[in-house]
Structures are given as structure tokens and as C-alpha cells.
ZAMARGU-4260 file (C-alpha; in steps of 0.2 Angstrom, whole numbers, plus 5000, padded with zeros to 4 digits):
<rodrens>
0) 5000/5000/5000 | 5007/5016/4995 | 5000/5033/4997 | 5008/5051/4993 | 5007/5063/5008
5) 5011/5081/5007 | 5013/5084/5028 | 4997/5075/5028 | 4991/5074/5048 | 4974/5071/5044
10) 4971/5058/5031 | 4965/5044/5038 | 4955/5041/5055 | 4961/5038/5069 | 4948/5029/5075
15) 4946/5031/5094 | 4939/5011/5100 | 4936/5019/5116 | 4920/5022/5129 | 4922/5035/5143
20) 4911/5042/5157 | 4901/5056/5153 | 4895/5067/5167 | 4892/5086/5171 | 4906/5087/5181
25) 4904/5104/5187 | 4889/5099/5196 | 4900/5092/5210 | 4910/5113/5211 | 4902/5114/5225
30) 4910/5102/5233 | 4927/5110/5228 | 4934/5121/5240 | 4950/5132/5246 | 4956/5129/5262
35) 4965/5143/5270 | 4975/5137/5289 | 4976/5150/5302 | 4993/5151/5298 | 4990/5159/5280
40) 4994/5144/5270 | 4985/5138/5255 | 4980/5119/5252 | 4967/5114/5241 | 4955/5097/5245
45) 4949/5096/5225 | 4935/5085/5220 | 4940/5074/5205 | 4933/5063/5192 | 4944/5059/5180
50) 4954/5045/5189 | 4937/5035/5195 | 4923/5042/5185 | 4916/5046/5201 | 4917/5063/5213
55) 4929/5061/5226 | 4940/5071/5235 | 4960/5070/5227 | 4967/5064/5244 | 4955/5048/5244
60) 4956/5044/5227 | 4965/5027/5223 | 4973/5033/5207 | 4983/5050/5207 | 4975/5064/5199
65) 4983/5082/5194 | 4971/5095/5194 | 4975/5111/5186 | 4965/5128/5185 | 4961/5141/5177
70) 4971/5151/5188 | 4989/5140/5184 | 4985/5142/5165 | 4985/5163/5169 | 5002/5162/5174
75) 5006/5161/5156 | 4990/5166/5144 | 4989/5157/5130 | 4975/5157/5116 | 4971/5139/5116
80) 4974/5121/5127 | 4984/5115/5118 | 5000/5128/5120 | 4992/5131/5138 | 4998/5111/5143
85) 5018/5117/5139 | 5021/5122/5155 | 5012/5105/5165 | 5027/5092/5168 | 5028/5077/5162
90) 5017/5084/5146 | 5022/5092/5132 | 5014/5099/5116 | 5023/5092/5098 | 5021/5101/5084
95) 5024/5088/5070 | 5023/5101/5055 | 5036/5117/5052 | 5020/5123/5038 | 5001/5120/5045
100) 5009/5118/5065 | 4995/5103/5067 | 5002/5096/5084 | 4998/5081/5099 | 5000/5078/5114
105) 5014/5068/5124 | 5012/5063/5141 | 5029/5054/5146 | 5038/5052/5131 | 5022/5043/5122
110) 5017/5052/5108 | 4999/5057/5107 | 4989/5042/5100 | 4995/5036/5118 | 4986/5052/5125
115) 4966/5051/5127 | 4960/5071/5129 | 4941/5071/5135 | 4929/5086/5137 | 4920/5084/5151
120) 4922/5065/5152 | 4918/5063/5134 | 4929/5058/5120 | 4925/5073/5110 | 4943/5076/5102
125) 4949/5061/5093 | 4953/5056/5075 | 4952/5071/5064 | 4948/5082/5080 | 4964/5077/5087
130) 4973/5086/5072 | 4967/5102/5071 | 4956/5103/5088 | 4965/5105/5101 | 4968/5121/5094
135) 4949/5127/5096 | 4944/5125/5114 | 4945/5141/5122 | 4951/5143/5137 | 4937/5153/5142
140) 4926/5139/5147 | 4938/5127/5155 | 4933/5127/5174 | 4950/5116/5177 | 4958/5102/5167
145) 4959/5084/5174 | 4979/5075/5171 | 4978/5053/5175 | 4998/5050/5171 | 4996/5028/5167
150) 4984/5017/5164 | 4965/5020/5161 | 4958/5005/5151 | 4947/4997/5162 | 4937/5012/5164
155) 4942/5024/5145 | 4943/5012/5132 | 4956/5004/5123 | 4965/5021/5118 | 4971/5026/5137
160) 4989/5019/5137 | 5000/5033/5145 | 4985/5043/5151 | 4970/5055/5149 | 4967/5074/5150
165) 4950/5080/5155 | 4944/5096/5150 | 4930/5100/5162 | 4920/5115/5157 | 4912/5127/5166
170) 4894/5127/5178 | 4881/5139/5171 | 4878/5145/5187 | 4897/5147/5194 | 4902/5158/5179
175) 4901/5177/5182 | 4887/5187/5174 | 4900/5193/5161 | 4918/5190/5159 | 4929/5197/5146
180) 4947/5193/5141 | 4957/5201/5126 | 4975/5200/5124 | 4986/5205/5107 | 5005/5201/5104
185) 5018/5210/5095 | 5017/5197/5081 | 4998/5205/5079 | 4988/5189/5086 | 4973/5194/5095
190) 4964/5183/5106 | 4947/5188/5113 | 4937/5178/5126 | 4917/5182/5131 | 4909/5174/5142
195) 4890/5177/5150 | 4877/5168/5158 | 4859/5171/5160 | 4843/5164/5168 | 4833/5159/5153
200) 4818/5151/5165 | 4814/5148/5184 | 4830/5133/5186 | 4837/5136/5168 | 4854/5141/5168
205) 4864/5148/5151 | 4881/5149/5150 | 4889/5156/5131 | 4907/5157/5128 | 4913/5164/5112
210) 4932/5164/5107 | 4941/5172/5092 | 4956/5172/5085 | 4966/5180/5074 | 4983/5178/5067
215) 4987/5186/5051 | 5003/5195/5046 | 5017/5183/5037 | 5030/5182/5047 | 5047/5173/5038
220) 5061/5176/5052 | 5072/5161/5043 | 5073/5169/5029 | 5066/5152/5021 | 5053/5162/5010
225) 5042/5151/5019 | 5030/5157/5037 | 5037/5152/5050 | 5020/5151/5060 | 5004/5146/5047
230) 4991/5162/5046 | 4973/5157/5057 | 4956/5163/5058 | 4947/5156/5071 | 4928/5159/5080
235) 4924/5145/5093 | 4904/5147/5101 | 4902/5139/5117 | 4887/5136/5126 | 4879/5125/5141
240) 4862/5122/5150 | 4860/5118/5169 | 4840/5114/5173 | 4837/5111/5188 | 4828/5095/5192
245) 4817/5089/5208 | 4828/5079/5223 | 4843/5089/5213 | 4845/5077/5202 | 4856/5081/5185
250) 4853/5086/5169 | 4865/5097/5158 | 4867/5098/5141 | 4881/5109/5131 | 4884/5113/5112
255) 4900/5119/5104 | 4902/5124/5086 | 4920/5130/5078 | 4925/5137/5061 | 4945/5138/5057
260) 4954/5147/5043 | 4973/5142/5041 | 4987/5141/5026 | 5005/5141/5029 | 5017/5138/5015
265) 5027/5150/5003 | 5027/5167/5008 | 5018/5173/4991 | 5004/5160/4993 | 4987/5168/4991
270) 4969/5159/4989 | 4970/5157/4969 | 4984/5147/4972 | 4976/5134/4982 | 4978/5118/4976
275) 4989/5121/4963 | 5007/5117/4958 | 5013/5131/4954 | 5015/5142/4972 | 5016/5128/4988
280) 5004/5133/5003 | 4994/5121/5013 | 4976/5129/5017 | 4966/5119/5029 | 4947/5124/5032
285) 4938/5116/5047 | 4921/5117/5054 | 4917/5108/5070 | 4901/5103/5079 | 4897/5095/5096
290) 4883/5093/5108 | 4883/5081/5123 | 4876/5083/5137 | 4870/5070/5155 | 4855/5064/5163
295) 4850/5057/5179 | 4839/5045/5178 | 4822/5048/5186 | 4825/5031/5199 | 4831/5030/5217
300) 4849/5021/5210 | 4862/5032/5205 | 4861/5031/5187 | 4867/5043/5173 | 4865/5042/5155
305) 4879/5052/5144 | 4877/5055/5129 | 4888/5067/5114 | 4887/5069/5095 | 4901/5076/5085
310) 4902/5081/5066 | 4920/5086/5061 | 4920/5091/5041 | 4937/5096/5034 | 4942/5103/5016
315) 4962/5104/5017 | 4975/5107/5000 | 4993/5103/5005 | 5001/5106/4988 | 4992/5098/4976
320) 4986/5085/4987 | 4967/5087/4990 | 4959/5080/5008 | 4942/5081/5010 | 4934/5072/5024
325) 4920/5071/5035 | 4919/5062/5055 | 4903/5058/5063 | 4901/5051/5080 | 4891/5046/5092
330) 4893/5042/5106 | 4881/5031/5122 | 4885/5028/5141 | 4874/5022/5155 | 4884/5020/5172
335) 4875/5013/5188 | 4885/5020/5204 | 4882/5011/5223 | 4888/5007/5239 | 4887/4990/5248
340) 4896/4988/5262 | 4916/4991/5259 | 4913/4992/5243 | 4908/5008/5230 | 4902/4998/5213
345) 4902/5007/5197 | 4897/4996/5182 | 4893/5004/5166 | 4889/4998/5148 | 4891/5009/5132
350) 4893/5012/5113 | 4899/5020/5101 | 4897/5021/5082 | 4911/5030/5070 | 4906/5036/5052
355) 4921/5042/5042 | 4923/5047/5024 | 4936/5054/5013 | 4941/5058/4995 | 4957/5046/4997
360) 4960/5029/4997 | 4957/5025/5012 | 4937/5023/5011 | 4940/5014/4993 | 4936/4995/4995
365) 4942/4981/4982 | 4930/4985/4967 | 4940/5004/4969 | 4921/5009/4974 | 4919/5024/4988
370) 4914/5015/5004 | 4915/5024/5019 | 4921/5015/5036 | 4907/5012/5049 | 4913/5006/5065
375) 4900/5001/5080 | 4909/4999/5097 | 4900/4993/5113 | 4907/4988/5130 | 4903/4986/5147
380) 4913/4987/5161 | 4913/4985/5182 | 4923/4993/5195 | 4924/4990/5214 | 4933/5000/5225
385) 4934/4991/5244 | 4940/5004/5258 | 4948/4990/5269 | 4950/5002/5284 | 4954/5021/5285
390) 4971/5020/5279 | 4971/5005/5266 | 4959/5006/5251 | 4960/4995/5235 | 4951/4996/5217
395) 4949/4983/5205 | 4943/4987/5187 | 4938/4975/5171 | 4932/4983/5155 | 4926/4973/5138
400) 4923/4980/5122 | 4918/4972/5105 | 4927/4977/5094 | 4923/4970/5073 | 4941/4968/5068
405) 4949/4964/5082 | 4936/4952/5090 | 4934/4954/5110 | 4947/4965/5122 | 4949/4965/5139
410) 4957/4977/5149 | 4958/4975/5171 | 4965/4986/5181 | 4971/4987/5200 | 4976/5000/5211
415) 4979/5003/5230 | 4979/5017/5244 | 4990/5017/5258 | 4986/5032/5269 | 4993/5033/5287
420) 4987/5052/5286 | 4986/5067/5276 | 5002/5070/5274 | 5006/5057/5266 | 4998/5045/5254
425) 5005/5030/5244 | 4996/5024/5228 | 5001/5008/5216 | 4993/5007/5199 | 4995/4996/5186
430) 4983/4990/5170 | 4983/4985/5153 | 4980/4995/5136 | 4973/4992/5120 | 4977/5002/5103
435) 4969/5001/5087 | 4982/5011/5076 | 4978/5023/5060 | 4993/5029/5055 | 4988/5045/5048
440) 4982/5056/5058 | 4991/5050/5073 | 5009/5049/5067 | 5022/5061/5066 | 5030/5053/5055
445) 5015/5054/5041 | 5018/5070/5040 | 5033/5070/5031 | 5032/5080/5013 | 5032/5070/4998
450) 5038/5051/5006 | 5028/5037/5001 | 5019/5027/5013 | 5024/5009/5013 | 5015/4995/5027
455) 5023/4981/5024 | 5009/4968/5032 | 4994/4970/5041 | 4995/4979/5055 | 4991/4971/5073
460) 4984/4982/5087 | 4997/4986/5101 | 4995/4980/5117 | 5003/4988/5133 | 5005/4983/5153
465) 5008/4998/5163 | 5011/5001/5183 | 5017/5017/5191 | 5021/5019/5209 | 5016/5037/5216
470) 5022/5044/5234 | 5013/5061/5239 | 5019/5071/5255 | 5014/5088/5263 | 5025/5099/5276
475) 5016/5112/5285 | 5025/5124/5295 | 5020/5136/5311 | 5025/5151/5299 | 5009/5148/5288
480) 5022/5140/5272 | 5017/5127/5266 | 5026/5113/5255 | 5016/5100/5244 | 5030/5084/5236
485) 5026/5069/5222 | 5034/5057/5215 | 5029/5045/5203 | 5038/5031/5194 | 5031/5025/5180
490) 5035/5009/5167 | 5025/5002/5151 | 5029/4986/5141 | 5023/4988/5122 | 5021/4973/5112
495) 5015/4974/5095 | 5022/4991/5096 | 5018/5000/5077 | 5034/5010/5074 | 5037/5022/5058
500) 5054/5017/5048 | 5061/5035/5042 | 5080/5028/5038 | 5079/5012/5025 | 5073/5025/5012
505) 5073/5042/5012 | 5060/5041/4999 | 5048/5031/5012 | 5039/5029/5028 | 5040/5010/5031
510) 5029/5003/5043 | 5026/4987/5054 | 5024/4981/5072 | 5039/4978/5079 | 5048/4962/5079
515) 5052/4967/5098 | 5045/4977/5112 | 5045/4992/5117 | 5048/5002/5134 | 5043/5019/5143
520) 5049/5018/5159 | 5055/5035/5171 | 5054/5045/5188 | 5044/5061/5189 | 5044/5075/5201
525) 5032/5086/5208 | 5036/5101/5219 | 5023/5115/5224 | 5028/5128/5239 | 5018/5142/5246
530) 5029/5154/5256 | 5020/5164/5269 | 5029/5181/5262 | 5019/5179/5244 | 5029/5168/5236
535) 5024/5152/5227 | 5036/5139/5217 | 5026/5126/5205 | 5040/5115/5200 | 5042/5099/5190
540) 5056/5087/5186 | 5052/5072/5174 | 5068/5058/5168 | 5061/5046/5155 | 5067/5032/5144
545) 5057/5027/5129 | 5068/5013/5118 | 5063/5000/5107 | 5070/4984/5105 | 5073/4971/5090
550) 5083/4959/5082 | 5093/4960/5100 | 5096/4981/5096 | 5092/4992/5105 | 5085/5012/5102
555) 5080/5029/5107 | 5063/5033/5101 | 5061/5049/5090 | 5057/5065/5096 | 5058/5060/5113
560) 5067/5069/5127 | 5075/5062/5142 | 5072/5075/5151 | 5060/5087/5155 | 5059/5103/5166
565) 5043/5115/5170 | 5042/5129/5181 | 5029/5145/5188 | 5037/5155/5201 | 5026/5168/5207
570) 5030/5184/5218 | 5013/5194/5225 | 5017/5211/5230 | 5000/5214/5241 | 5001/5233/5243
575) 5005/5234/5225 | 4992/5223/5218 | 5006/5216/5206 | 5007/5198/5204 | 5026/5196/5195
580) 5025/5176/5184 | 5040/5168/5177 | 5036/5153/5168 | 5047/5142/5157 | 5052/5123/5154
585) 5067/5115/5147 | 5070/5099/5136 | 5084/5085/5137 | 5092/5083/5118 | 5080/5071/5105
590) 5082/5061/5089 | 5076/5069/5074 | 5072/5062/5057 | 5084/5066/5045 | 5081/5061/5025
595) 5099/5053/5022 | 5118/5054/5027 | 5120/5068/5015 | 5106/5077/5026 | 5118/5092/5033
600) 5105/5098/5049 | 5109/5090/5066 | 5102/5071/5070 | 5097/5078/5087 | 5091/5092/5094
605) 5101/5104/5109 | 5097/5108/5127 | 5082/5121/5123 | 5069/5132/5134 | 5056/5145/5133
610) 5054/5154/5146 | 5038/5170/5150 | 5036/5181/5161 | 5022/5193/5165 | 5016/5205/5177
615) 4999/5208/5182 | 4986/5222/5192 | 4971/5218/5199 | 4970/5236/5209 | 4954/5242/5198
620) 4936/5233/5203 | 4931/5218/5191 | 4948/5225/5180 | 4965/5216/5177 | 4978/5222/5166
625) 4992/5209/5159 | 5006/5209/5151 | 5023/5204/5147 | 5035/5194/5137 | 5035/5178/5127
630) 5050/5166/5125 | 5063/5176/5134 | 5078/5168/5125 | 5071/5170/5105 | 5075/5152/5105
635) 5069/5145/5090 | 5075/5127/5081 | 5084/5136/5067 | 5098/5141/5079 | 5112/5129/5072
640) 5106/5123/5056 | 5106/5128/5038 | 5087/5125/5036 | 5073/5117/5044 | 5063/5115/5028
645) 5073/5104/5016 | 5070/5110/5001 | 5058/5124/5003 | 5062/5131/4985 | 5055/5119/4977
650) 5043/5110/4986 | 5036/5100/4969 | 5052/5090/4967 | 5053/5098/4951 | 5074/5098/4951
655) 5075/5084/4961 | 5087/5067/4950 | 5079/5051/4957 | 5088/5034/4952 | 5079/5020/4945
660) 5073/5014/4964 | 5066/5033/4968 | 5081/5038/4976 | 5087/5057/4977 | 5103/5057/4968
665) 5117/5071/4974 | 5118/5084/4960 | 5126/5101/4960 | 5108/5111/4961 | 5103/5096/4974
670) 5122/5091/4985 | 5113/5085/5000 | 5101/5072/4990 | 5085/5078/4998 | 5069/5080/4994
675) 5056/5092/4999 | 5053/5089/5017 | 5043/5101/5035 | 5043/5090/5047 | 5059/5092/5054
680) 5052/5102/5070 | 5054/5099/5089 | 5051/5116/5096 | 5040/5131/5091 | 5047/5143/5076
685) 5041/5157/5084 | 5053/5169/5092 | 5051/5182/5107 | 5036/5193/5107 | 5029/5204/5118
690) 5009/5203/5125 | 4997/5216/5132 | 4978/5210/5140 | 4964/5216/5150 | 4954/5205/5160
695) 4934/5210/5164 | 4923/5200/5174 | 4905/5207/5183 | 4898/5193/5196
</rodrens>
């Protein structure tokens, strides 16, 4: 099988073989709250969802959970979630594309396919949403954002290997009655945030979000006649419904819809040249629509029925390559929740069906026929957690989905809580995973120019078996400081593991399950520390292996750091009102795909940070005025290299001598052998800027 693809992140669907809890999961905020000791020290005693799929407080939960709020995210405004989640440790956005920036998300080294994001329990971004949609939630109507670091099978479906991240959105009634964020950059992006909620009935609550953004001034920095950051148009509408029900009983329901403009490519690239061959660009159009919503069932058991529909359209040029596709899915879950005894049962059964059709060969069958792939997914699945005594807790999970290709899968899980007090909590995990792989819209490495596609022989799904080991302590002092430690060791066995060939040919992808197995293992630290004078360090440390083994050898995976550094330090000058943030993270050296021996840029990357900082006011009622600087250090991934785009000058191959096995021949015009390639890129092209917003927001 052999497919041209033209940084194509979205050809083919990843289809997500998962189920997941679905749930308001604002309707348990009032639960949340800030403790504040005599002392003056801050702790928080969240409630969580994500690791259980039930409320609990974080310090009783069995699996470990990092919750992280809108506040954290402040520290460092950013337009979207997906570059809000650079300065979480142990996660990191990858851009996989120097032209259209399409991106994932890795959670220890595992690139994103490894990475289940949900919105409000649901698993709204997936397959083509995973490309381009991460980009488009707003962080104007995230409440807080749920992080489960290791297994999740038994209870997400087959896709949660290295973890999940829960987007929960915000209560209709906890919102303010208007809020308003705008902020602009030097490099003329504009990002503006509204929010309002509104009574439309006795016990009907209305909560609208809008978001827009706007990026439009070529920027060519490299001098590669080629943006450096592709141009975006984008408008996101948000909006949810609280009713209020008798015996307070749930029912919400929320609707999002998003429309997004973007093209990258050759500076002199306008519409009229879309599609063609004669100026490169890649001009991607997406429009997006969600609903789901949650129902408690009108009975004296605990039982919610989720429910979500999504329809993903995309018309995208990349050269002269034409994609054109459209993802439907819908999605069914009723969970039953109760208490007996010791024991806190959750059992659940759900479904999901997956419509996907495109204009490439992917949705052709054997009589070269358009036949779009239809997939219907159920599963059931039981948890039981037993609370032995006060300081010993364990959970035990099963989860079976049907799948119609793979037959049946099973996934258990088990975990344990040893708590001899607050202060400090041990937790075990461990579980197995489930991945059903399509290449192109998940892989990196199928964004790479004009390579072929070769899979040598029908793929087989990847299995995993994880565990991870997490310590949490917690100092308190008679000063009011306060000190908050993790550590978490974490290890995952692959077999089957699918891994992209880039160095057999520099003409191809090869792909294949791996004649071996494959290991993510590594420590990760966690530091937070509230000093009585107004001081506060968020700190994180994560040192991770990911190699692959076969044929007795022995390798680092691609675009995978070692290391890993995040940091928010914060200074509060009370009299002042100024609130000073330095933010930043740093990354370990990582492979990088090269096209051949001849390739002159550098096989891995160097030490490299970005680091913020910002200063904020908040002496004017309901007003907060922002600002500061972006990437202190201008560190682009141009600094030592001729080029990151191989090629840029002619992105057709037009001048390229190929051999009589499609080599690239060395020439005079061409001494490197290369042909047209964007995907060397491990950091963002964008160099320092400067930023200015205001903040507005009337209870």
C-alpha cells in the first residue's frame, strides 16, 4: 500500500475504540473548595473525576490525579489548550509540522495516539479532531483540566495507554454574569474571550462562551521564504444548559460549534493558488460541531446516562494534494454508581458508532468503489473500589469491548491506597492497554512531505502493561508556608508496538509492528511551595526512557526527550496589587528524522527552553491588566542549522534526479540528496514577542 502525503496529519481516522464516562462534572464545584489554615497557607482538597469516574475528594482517590486551574493556566495566557499544557510536567505539546503547526499531545515520552484528551468526560477530540482541535477550545470555558499519568483502560477504552486529559467546562451557574478577556501580541495575534450567563427560565441556567482568534501578518524570520507560524482565523461558540431537576438530580446539556481558517506555506501564497502546483501553501478549512450533554435518571439508584454527538468536516489542500473528509460520531454511556458495604460499585455499559469518509483511498474498498468505514463499538465494564480500613483502600477494574476487527478485548486494572494520614499518601497502579492504530492522523512521522507510505503487512493492534508507583507528602510549617511533594515512577511494556521506519529509504515511511518490544519507563517529580511572604514555586522534574528493541538492538525513540523541566514562580506584591510570573520549561536533547547521510542539519536536537514572564494588576474593581514577554531567550529550532525545511524552493520536486529505485541522487543544484521535506520540528518557530491583555469580569 502506498499513498503520497504532502505533511498530511489528517488523512486517515484515527479511530478512537474507546467508551468513557460522561457526566456534568461541574455539578459536583460545590464540593470544591480552598482551604486557608490560620497560619496563612493555601491547600486545596479538590474534588476529582477523572481517575474513578466518580466525585471524590484527590486525597481519597486510589489513582493519582493532577488538577490544574484556570488560575495555573493565567500564569502564562495562551489562546488555546493545547499551548496552555507546555508548562504541565511530564506533558508536552509536539508540533509535527514546520508549515500548517498541526500538533499532539505527549504525556511521558508517548506520543499522542498514547494520549486520550476528554471534554467533560467525553471523548470529543479524537481522529480528525485530534489534528486540528485542540487548537479550538478556548480557554474561556475550561473550569479546570483533569491529568491521570498511566493506565486508564478498564474504565476509557482501549485508547488510554500513557494517560488522559480531562477538559472540564464550566457550571452555568458558577460563571460570572459577564467576563471578558482580550489580549494581542507583538506578532499581531489577537485573542478575545466572552463569556456570560443568563437565567433563561425559573431553574434554567445559560452559559455562552465565544472565542476568536486571529493571526494574520506573514512572518518569515528564517529567511526560508516560507511562514514560519501558518496564518489562522478562528471563531469557537460555546454554550451550556443547567436545569434544575426535583431531589437535585442532573441534567445538563452543552453545544459547541467552531470554524477555522489556516494556510501556511510559501510566503507569496494567496487563495487562487490553492491547490495548485505552481506556488506551495497548505490551506486547511475546518468546521466543527458538538453537543453532549447528562441525565440522571428519574429512579432512586444512582444512574446517569451520557450522551455526545460530534460532526468534524474538513476541506484541506497541502500542495496539490486534495483531503476532503467528514467524521461523525456518536457516542452512548449508562453508568450505575452504589455502595454496599466496603465496597463503592460502578458498572457501566456503552457504545459508540464511528462514520468516516474521505476523497482518498482509504474509504475505497476492492471494486475501487467509495465505501465509507462504519465502525460500532460497545462495551461494558465494572469497577469495585473496597475501603479495607481508614488508611488501606483497593480498586479493582475490568472493561470489555467488542470490537469488529479485532474480535473481543479485555482490559483489568488494579490499584491501592495506603494512607497513614494526610500528609502522606501512597498509591500503586497498574493495568493494561489496548490500541487500534491509524497511522495517519496520529503519526508524526506521516507528516513528512512528499515520502511514500509503505506497510509492509497487516497491522496488529498494540498491546501495553503499565504500573506506576506514586508517593505524595505535605509539610506544613507554624510560619503559615506550606510545602506539597510527588513522586511518581512510571513503566509500560509495548508489544505489538507499530513504529514508523524513516532511515531504509529516504523516499519512504515503512511501517510494521515491531519484531520486539518496546519500553517507557521514568521518575517524575512534583514540587509546589507556598511561602507565607507571597511567594509560590510550581515545580516539576520528569527523567524518562522510551527505547525499542529488536533483532537483539536496541534504540531511542524519535522526538523523545530524556528530560524534561517546568516551572511557575510567582511573587505577590499585596500593597502593590502586582502579581510578578516567570514561567518556562526546558528539554533533554531528541532524535530527529533526517532524510539521508548527506542530510547536513543535526540528527538531534540541543538543550532548549522557553521561558515567560508577566506582570499583572488587579488594583481596579472587576479590571485586570496583563502583560509581558513571550520566549525570553528568541529560541527558535533554526539556531544551528542551515534549514529546517529541506527544500523549501521547490517543494514540487521539480529539480529533484531520482535513480531507478526513487532515490534522490546528489547533484550540483541538489548536493545533499534531499527532497522536499517540513517535518523536521521539535520546538516552536516562533521567536520572542511581547503581550498586552485586559481581563473584565461582573459577578
Amino acid at each position: 500500500m502506498k499513498l503520497k502525503l504532502f505533511c498530511l496529519t489528517a488523512v486517515l481516522p484515527l479511530m478512537f475504540h474507546t467508551q468513557t464516562a460522561s457526566y456534568d462534572s461541574l455539578s459536583v464545584n460545590t464540593l470544591i473548595r480552598d482551604t486557608i489554615t490560620e497560619k496563612g497557607s493555601s491547600s486545596i482538597d479538590e474534588v476529582v473525576i477523572s481517575g474513578t469516574m466518580k466525585a471524590v475528594k484527590r486525597l481519597e482517590s486510589p489513582i493519582p490525579v493532577e488538577v490544574y486551574s484556570p488560575a495555573f493556566f493565567r500564569k502564562n495566557p495562551t489562546p488555546n489548550i493545547f499551548d496552555a499544557l507546555q508548562n504541565v510536567n511530564g506533558v508536552r505539546p509536539q508540533l509535527n509540522c514546520n508549515i500548517c503547526s498541526t500538533g499532539d499531545i505527549h504525556i511521558n515520552g508517548l506520543e499522542g495516539p498514547y494520549t486520550m484528551v476528554l471534554i467533560d468526560g467525553m471523548p470529543m477530540v479524537s481522529s480528525l479532531g485530534t489534528v486540528y482541535g485542540l487548537t479550538g477550545i478556548p480557554n474561556s470555558l475550561v473550569e479546570r483540566i483533569e491529568i491521570v499519568k498511566g493506565p486508564a483502560s478498564s474504565l476509557y477504552g482501549s485508547e488510554a495507554v500513557g494517560g488522559i486529559i480531562n477538559i472540564i467546562t464550566k457550571k452555568a451557574g458558577n460563571a460570572p454574569a459577564f467576563s471578558a478577556d482580550v489580549m494581542s501580541t507583538t506578532w499581531a495575534e489577537n485573542n478575545i474571550d466572552l463569556g456570560f450567563q443568563i437565567k433563561a427560565r425559573p431553574g434554567t441556567t445559560l452559559l455562552t462562551g465565544i472565542n476568536y482568534y486571529s493571526y494574520k501578518e506573514v512572518s518569515d524570520m528564517n529567511s526560508d521564504r516560507f511562514t514560519d507560524v501558518p496564518l489562522q482565523k478562528r471563531i469557537s461558540v460555546f454554550q451550556k444548559w443547567n436545569f434544575r431537576r426535583p431531589e437535585n438530580k442532573l441534567f445538563s446539556m452543552a453545544a459547541r460549534y467552531m470554524y477555522e481558517d489556516r494556510w501556511g506555506g510559501d510566503v507569496r501564497w494567496n487563495r487562487s493558488y490553492r491547490g495548485g502546483n505552481e506556488i506551495y501553501g497548505e490551506s486547511i478549512y475546518t468546521q466543527r460541531a458538538e453537543l453532549f450533554g447528562a441525565y440522571q435518571l428519574p429512579v432512586r439508584e444512582s444512574m446517569n446516562l451520557a450522551f455526545s454527538f460530534v460532526n468534524h468536516d474538513q476541506d484541506s489542500r497541502y500542495g496539490t494534494l486534495s483531503y476532503i473528509a467528514n467524521q461523525k460520531v456518536v457516542f452512548g454511556q449508562l453508568t450505575w454508581d452504589r455502595r454496599l458495604g466496603k465496597h463503592d460499585l460502578l458498572t457501566g455499559a456503552a457504545v459508540r458508532y464511528t462514520y468516516y469518509d474521505d476523497n482518498t483511498p482509504a474509504t475505497v474498498n476492492h471494486s475501487n468503489n467509495n465505501q465509507p468505514e462504519k465502525v460500532l463499538l460497545p462495551g461494558i465494564f465494572v469497577q469495585d473500589e473496597i475501603k479495607l480500613n481508614d488508611k488501606h483502600s483497593v480498586l479493582g477494574g475490568l472493561r470489555f469491548d467488542y470490537n469488529q476487527s479485532h474480535s473481543s478485548i479485555f482490559m483489568p486494572r488494579f490499584a491501592y491506597k495506603w494512607a497513614p494520614n494526610d500528609e502522606n499518601i501512597l498509591r500503586f497502579n497498574a493495568g493494561t492497554g489496548f490500541r487500534v492504530v491509524n497511522l495517519f492522523t496520529e503519526d508524526h512521522a506521516a507528516l513528512t512531505g512528499s515520502r511514500d507510505i509503505l506497510i509492509l503487512n497487516g497491522l496488529k493492534p498494540e498491546k501495553s502493561y503499565n504500573a506506576n508507583l506514586n508517593f505524595t507528602k505535605k509539610f506544613y510549617s507554624e510560619s503559615g508556608t506550606f510545602l506539597g511533594m510527588e513522586a511518581t515512577a512510571f513503566y509500560t511494556y509495548f508489544t505489538n508496538r507499530i513504529v514508523p521506519d524513516y532511515e531504509t529509504d529516504a523516499n519512504k515511511i515503512i511501517y510494521d509492528n515491531l519484531d520486539g518490544h518496546a519500553v517507557s519507563r521514568g521518575l517524575s517529580l512534583n514540587a509546589d511551595l507556598n511561602h507565607h511572604s507571597g511567594v509560590k514555586f510550581i515545580l516539576g522534574a520528569t527523567l524518562m526512557e522510551n527505547t525499542l528493541s529488536e533483532f537483539g538492538m536496541r534504540s531511542h525513540q524519535l522526538l523523545t526527550e530524556n528530560f524534561t523541566g517546568t516551572w511557575a514562580i510567582s511573587y505577590k506584591i499585596r500593597r502593590a496589587r502586582l502579581t510578578l510570573d516567570y514561567t518556562g520549561n526546558v528539554y533533554s536533547p531528541m532524535r530527529l528524522p533526517l532524510l539521508g547521510d548527506l542530510d547536513p542539519r543535526k540528527p538531534t536536537s540541543p538543550w532548549w527552553s522557553i521561558q515567560n514572564i508577566q506582570l499583572s494588576y488587579d488594583g481596579l474593581k472587576n479590571w485586570e491588566i496583563y502583560g509581558g514577554v513571550k520566549n525570553l531567550l528568541n529560541w527558535t529550532p533554526n539556531r544551528g542549522n542551515p534549514f529546517l525545511i529541506a527544500r523549501s524552493h521547490d517543494p514540487f520536486d521539480q529539480n529533484v534526479v531520482f535513480d531507478p529505485l526513487g532515490q534522490a541522487v546528489a547533484t550540483p543544484e541538489n548536493p545533499y540528496a534531499l527532497t522536499f521535506d517540513p517535518t523536521y520540528v521539535y520546538a516552536p518557530n516562533q521567536g520572542i514577542r511581547g503581550f498586552l491583555g485586559i481581563r473584565f469580569k461582573l459577578d
